[in-house]
C-alpha positions in Angstrom: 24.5 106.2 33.9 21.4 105.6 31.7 19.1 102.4 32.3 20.8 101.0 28.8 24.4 101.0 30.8 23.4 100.4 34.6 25.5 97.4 35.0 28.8 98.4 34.0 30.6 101.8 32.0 30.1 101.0 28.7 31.2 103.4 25.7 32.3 102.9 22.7 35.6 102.0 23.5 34.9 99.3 25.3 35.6 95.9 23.8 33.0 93.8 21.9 33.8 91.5 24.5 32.7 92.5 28.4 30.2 94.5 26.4 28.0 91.5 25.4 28.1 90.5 29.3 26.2 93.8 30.0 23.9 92.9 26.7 23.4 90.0 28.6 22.1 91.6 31.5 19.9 94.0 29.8 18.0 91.7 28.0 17.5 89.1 31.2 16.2 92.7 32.6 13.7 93.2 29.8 12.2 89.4 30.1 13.6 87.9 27.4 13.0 84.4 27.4 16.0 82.1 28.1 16.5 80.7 24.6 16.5 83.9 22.8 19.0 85.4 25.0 21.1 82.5 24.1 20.3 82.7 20.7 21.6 86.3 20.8 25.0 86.0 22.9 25.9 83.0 20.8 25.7 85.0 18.0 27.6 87.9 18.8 29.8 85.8 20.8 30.6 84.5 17.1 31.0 88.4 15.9 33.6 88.5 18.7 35.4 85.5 17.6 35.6 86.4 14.5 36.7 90.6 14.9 38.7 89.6 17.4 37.2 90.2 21.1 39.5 93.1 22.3 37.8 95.8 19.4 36.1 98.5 20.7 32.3 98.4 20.0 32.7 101.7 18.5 35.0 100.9 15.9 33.1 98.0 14.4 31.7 99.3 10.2 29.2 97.7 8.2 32.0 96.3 6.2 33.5 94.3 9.3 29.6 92.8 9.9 29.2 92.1 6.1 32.9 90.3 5.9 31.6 88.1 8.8 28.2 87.1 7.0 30.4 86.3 3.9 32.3 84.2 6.4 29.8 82.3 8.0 28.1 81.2 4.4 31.6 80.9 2.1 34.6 80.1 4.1 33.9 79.1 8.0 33.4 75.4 7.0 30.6 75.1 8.8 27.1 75.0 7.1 24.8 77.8 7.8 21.1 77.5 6.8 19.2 80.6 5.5 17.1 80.2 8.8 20.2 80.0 10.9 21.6 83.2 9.1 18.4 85.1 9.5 18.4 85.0 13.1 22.4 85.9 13.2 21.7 89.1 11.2 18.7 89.6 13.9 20.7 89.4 16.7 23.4 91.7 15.0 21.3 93.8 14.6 19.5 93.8 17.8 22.8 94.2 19.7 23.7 97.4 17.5 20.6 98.7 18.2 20.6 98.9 21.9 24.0 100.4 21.6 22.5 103.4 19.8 19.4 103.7 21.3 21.7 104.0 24.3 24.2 106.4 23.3 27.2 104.0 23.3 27.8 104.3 19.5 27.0 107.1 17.5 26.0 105.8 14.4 24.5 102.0 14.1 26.9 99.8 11.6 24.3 96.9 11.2 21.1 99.9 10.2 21.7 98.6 6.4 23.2 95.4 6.9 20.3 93.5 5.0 18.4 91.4 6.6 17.8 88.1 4.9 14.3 86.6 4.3 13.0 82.8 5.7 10.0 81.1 4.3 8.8 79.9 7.6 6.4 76.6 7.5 2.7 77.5 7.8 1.7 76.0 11.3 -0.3 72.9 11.1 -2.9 71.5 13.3 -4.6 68.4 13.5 -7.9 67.7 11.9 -11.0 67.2 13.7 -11.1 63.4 12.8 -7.2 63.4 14.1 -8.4 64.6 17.3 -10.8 61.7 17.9 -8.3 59.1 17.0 -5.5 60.6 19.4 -8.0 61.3 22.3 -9.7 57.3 21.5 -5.9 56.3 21.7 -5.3 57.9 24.9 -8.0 56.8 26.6 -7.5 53.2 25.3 -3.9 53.3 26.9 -5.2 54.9 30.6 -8.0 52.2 30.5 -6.1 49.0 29.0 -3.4 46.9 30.5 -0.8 49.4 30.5 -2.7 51.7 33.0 -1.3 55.0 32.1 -3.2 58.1 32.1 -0.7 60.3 31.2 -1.1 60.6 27.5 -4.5 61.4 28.3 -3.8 63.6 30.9 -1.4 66.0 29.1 -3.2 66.0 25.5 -6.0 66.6 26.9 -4.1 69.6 29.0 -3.2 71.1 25.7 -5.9 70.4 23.6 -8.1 72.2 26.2 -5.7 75.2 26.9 -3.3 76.0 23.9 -0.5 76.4 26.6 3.2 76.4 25.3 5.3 73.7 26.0 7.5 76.0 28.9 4.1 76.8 30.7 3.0 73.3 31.3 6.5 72.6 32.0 6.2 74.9 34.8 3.2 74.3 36.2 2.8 73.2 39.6 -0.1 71.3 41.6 -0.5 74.8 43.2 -1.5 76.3 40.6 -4.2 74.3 40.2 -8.1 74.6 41.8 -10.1 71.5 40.8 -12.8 71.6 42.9 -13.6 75.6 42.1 -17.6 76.5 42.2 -17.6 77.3 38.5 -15.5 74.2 37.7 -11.7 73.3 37.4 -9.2 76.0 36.4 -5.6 76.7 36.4 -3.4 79.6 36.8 -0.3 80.2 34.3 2.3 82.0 36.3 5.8 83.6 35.4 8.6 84.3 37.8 9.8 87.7 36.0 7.7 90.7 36.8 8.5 91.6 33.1 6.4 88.6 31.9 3.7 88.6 34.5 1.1 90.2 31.6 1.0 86.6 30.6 0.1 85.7 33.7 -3.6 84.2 33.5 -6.5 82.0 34.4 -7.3 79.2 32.1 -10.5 76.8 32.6 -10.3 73.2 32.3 -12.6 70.5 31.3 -14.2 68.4 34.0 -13.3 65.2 32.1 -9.7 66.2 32.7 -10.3 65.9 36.5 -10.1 62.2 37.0 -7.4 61.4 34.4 -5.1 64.1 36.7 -5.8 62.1 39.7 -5.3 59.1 38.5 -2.3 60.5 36.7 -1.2 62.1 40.0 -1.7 59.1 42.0 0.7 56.5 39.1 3.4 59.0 39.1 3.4 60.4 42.7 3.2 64.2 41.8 3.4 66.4 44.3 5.1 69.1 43.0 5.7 69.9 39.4 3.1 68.2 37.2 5.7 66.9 34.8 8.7 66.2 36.5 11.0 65.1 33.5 12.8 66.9 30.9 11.8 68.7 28.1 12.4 66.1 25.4 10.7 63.0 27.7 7.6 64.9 27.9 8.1 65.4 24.1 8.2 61.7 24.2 4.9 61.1 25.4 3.3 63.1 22.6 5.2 61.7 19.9 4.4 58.2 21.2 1.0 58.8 21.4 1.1 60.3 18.0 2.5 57.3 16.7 0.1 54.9 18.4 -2.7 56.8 17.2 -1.3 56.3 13.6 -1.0 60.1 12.6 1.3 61.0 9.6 2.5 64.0 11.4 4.4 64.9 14.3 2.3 65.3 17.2 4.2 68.0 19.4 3.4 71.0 21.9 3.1 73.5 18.6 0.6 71.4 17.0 -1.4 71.1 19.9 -1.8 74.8 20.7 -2.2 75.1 16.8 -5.3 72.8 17.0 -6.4 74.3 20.4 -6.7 77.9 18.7 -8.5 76.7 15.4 -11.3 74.9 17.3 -11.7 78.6 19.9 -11.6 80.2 16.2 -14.0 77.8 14.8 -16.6 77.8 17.8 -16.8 81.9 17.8 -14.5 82.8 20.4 -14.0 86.4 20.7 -10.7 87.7 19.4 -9.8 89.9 22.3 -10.8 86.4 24.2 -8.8 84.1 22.7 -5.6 86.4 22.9 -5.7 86.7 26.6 -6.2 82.3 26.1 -3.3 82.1 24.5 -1.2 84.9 26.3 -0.4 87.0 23.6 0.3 90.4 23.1 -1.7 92.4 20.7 1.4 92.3 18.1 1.7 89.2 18.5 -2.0 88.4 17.8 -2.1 90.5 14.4 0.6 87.6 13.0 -1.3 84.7 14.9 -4.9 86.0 14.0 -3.9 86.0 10.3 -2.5 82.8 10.5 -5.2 81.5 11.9 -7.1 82.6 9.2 -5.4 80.8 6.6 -5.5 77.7 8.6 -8.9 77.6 9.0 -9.0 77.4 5.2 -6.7 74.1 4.7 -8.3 72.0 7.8 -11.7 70.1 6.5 -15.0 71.4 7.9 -16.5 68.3 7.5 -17.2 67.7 11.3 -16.5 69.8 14.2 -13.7 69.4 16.5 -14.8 67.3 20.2 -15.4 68.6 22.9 -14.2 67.8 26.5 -17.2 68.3 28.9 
């Protein structure tokens, strides 16, 4: 048995079905992220439904997977946004794919099933006079009556690391060395050998020393440094957005948007600010370019702060 069918016996007679289980496995096996393989299974859980989950993988055409995007838009009822279809026709095809590559099927029924274009949102980061008000904001709301340091604490997290919202989420207090001979740092670890390459060491700013403890000390962390759900810690960044008066959302994306443009701005080497942002090198051509035409809609009029 090849390393495409190591779980179970899978050939092309094997129902749609017990077939996406092992799709499952594979892709939890290749480090996929936990909302992707979601994505995926939800969407070809939907093939299923609508084929019927007993057909054989093998004897799924091109016809069958067009007659079920013409369902989905026209006569399922339920609305399905061109973004929403994109990323169904992805995972179609993704899951077609690995059949063939693997030698399930021997022809791949989704090869010219077209794949429908999204005008994605150009990423947005704040501007340099947006990051003075937010960090003023935060500082006001550690220091005044309310006593809280943690809007300071986790902006100012970001806003020096450009980590994604399911790394901080993750972090724990032993991952962090505050008292290191070169100054504060952290480490970014993942749990899946498959993702360790984005394992890395990211320093922090001594200003953010003191805001942790104090931060530590209010909310008793001993463990995870944000023990809450996803959306609360949201919460606290959307608050502080709106008490710093911004127009704009402020959320985890926008603060690693803003955390790249000022390492772009200031000269950081490219090959530096990849590893920074744990990237891969394809994934740096797309961010690198976008980066690029970021740079050329945020003013220049003053530079971003600095921490230290």
């Amino acid at each position: 048995m090849d390393e495409g069918t190591r779980f179970l016996p899978v050939t092309a007679e094997t129902p749609i079905a017990p077939t996406l289980g092992v799709w499952e496995k594979y892709l939890e096996e290749e480090g996929r992220s936990p909302y992707t393989i979601r994505g995926f299974v939800s969407d070809l859980r939907l093939l299923a439904t609508f084929l019927s989950p007993e057909r054989p993988v093998g004897q799924i055409r091109l016809q069958d997977l067009e007659g079920f995007l013409e369902w989905l838009q026209y006569r399922r009822g339920v609305p399905c946004s061109p973004k929403s279809l994109a990323r169904r026709i992805t995972s179609i095809k993704a899951f077609f794919r690995w059949l063939h590559k693997y030698g399930v099927i021997e022809a791949n029924p989704a090869e010219r099933l077209v794949q429908r274009s999204v005008t994605t949102a150009p990423p947005r980061a704040l501007f340099p006079r947006e990051v003075y008000t937010v960090l003023e904001t935060a500082q006001a709301l550690w220091t005044g009556a309310e006593a809280d340091p943690r809007p300071y604490t986790l902006f100012t997290l970001l806003y020096a690391t450009g980590m994604k919202k399911g790394e901080v989420l993750g972090l724990r207090t032993k991952h962090l060395v505050l008292d290191g001979p070169q100054g504060p740092y952290l480490f970014v670890r993942y749990p899946k050998p498959s993702q360790r390459y984005k394992e890395r060491r990211l320093a922090l700013p001594h200003a953010w020393v003191p805001a942790f403890e104090a931060y530590r000390k209010r909310y008793a962390i001993v463990d995870r440094l944000f023990p809450w759900s996803p959306r609360n810690v949201e919460y606290v960044l959307e608050n502080l957005g709106k008490a710093a008066g911004l127009e704009r959302r402020l959320s985890f994306v926008v603060c690693r948007w803003t955390a790249a443009l000022r390492d772009w701005r200031n000269g950081m080497e490219p090959e530096a600010l990849r590893e920074k942002l744990g990237l891969s090198p394809v994934q740096w051509k797309d961010v690198a370019r976008k980066l690029a035409l970021l740079d050329a809609t945020v003013p220049k009029d003053e530079p971003y702060p600095e921490l230290d």
